[in-house]
C-alpha positions in Angstrom: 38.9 134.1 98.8 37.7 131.4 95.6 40.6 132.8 93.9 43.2 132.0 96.1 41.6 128.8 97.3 38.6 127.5 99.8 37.8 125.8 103.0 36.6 122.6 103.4 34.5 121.6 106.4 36.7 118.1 107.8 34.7 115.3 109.1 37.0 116.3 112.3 34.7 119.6 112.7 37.0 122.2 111.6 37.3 124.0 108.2 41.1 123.4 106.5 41.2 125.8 103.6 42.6 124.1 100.5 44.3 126.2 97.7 42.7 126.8 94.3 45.1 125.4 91.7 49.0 127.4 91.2 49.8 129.5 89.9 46.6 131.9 89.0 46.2 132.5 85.4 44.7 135.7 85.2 47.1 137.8 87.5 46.8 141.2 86.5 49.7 143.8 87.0 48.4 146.9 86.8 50.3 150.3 86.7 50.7 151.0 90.2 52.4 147.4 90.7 54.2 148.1 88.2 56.1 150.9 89.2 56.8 148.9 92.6 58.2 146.1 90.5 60.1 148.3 88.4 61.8 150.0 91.8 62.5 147.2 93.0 64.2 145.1 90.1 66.3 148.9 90.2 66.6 148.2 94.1 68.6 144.2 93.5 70.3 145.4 90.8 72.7 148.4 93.2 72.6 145.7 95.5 74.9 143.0 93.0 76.8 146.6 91.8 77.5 146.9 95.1 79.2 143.3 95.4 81.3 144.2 92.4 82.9 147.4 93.6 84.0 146.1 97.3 87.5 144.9 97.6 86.2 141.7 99.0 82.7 140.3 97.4 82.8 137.0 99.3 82.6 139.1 102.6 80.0 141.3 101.6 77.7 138.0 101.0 79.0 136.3 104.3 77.5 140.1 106.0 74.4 139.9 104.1 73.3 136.4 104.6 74.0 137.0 108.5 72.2 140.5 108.5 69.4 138.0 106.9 69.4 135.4 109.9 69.0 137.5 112.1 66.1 139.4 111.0 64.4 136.4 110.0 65.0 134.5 113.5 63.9 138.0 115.1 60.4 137.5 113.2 59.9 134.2 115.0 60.6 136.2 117.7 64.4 135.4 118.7 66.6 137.8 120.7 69.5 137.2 119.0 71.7 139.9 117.1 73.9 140.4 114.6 76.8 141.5 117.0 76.7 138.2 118.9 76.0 136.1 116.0 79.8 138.1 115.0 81.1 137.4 118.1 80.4 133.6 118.8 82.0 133.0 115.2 85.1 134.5 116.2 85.2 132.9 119.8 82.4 130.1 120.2 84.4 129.0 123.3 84.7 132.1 125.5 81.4 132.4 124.9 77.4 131.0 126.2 75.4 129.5 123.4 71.9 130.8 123.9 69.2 129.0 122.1 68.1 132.1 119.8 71.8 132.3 118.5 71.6 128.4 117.7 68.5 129.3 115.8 70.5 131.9 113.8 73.1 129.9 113.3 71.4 127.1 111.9 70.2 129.8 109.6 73.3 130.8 108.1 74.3 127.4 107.7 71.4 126.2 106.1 71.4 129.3 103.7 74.9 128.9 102.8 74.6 124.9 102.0 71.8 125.3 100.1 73.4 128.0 98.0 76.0 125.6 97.3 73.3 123.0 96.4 72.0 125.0 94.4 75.1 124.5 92.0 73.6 120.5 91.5 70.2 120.4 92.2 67.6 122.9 91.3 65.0 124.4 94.0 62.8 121.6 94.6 60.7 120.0 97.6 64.3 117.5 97.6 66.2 120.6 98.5 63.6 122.2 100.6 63.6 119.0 102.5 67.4 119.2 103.2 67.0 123.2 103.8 64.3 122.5 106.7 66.4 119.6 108.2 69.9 122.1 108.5 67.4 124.9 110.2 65.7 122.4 112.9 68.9 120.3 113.8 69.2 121.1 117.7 66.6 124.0 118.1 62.9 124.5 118.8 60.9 122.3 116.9 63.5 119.5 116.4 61.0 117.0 117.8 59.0 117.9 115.2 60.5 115.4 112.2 62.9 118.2 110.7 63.3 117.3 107.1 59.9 115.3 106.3 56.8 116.6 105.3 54.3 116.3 107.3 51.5 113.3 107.6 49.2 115.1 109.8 47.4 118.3 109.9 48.6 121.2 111.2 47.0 124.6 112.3 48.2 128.3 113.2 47.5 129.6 116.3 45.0 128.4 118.9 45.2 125.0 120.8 43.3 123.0 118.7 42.5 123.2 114.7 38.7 123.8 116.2 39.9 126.7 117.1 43.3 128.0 115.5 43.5 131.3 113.0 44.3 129.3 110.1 44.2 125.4 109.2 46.1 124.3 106.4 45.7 122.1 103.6 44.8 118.6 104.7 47.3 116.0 104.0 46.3 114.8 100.5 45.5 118.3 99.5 49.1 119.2 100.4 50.2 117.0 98.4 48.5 118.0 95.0 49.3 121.8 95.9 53.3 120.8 96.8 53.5 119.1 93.6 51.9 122.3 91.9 54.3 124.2 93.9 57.4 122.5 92.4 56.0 122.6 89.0 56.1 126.4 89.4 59.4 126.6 90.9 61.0 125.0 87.2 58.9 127.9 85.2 61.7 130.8 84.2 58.7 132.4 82.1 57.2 134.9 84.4 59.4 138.2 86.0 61.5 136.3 89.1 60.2 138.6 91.7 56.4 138.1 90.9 57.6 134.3 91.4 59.2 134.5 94.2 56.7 136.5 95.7 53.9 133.8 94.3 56.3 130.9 95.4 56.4 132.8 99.2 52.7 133.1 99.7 51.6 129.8 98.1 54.7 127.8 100.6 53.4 129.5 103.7 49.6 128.3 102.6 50.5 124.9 102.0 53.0 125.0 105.3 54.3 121.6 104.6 56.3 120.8 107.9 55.0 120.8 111.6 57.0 123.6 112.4 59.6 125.8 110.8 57.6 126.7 107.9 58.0 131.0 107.9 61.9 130.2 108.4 62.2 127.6 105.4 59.8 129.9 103.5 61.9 133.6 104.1 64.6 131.4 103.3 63.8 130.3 99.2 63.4 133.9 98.3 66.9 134.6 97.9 67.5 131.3 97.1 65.3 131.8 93.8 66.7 135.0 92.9 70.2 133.2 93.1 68.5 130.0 91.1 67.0 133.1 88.4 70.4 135.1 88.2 68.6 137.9 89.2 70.9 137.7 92.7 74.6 136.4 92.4 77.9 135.3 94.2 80.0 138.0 93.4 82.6 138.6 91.1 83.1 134.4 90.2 79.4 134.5 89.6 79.0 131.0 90.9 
């Protein structure tokens, strides 16, 4: 666990576990990792191929980045699917609103504007800011200051930090690994999917908001693949 980070006993009683500094400088890849990275740089690219050789690229996106709502929103345990997301898009009136589609909804829209954001403002905390606001407007957890980062601790699972699974960074701590955090997101040095796979796991440590954090987090990983050209917007490449 010192490698990733530590906890820290708070004056409050509870141990917060604070992240060692980002991003680790003796990350090995060794063979077996290797081959998993290799499959699955092969993997992305047939998935851009594929873009190229439909007759309409822009609707192939619109499909994936639906398909992609849904089974995120299904992780935070949404009943939603894909068929009524599809259906309330075509005929929003003739049809009940439940508050899982609104979630999936929020996520489409929140995906496609940053995309488009992404054409004038690089992946930052700025963005991710903007990304968490467009996924909280009017759903669960929209008491819980969509859009700012968060000025008090936070914890997962249990009722109290005392006695939850994990406790996050402490404020100030969160701050120094955000700031780390966004440092790393401008590095094009390393192989794209070992960032965005070190940029997932070091966001859901840090879990900057009160709530929303594994949507906004599932979230950036295409949106870096898009920022790193490794995924694209079809045949305009935009």
């Amino acid at each position: 666990m010192a490698r990733a980070g530590h906890f820290v006993q708070q004056a409050a009683g509870f141990k917060a576990f604070v992240p060692a500094d980002f991003p680790p400088r003796d990350l090995a890849i060794d063979a077996g990792r290797t081959r998993l990275l290799t499959a699955a740089h092969h993997a992305l690219g047939r998935l851009v191929g594929a873009a190229d050789f439909v007759p309409n690229p822009d609707l192939f996106i619109a499909v994936y980045v639906r398909r992609e709502a849904v089974l995120s929103s299904q992780i935070e345990g949404t009943q939603g699917t894909l068929d009524e997301l599809f259906q309330f898009e075509v005929s929003p009136e003739g049809m009940e609103r439940p508050r899982d589609l609104e979630e999936i909804v929020n996520y489409v829209r929140a995906l496609n504007r940053a995309r488009d954001r992404l054409e004038d403002l690089p992946l930052s905390v700025r963005l991710v800011r903007e990304i968490h606001a467009d996924l909280m407007a009017g759903v669960r957890g929209r008491e819980r200051e969509p859009g700012e980062i968060r000025r008090s601790q936070n914890w997962i699972g249990g009722s109290t930090p005392a006695n939850a699974a994990f406790v996050p960074p402490p404020v100030h701590e969160m701050w120094q690994a955000l700031d780390q955090w966004e440092k790393y997101l401008h590095d094009d040095s390393s192989d794209p999917l070992i960032q965005a796979a070190l940029m997932h796991a070091q966001f859901e440590t840090i879990h900057p908001f009160l709530d929303g954090n594994g949507r906004v987090g599932r979230l950036l990983v295409p949106l870096l693949l898009q920022e790193r050209r490794v995924l694209t917007r079809g045949r305009g490449r935009r």
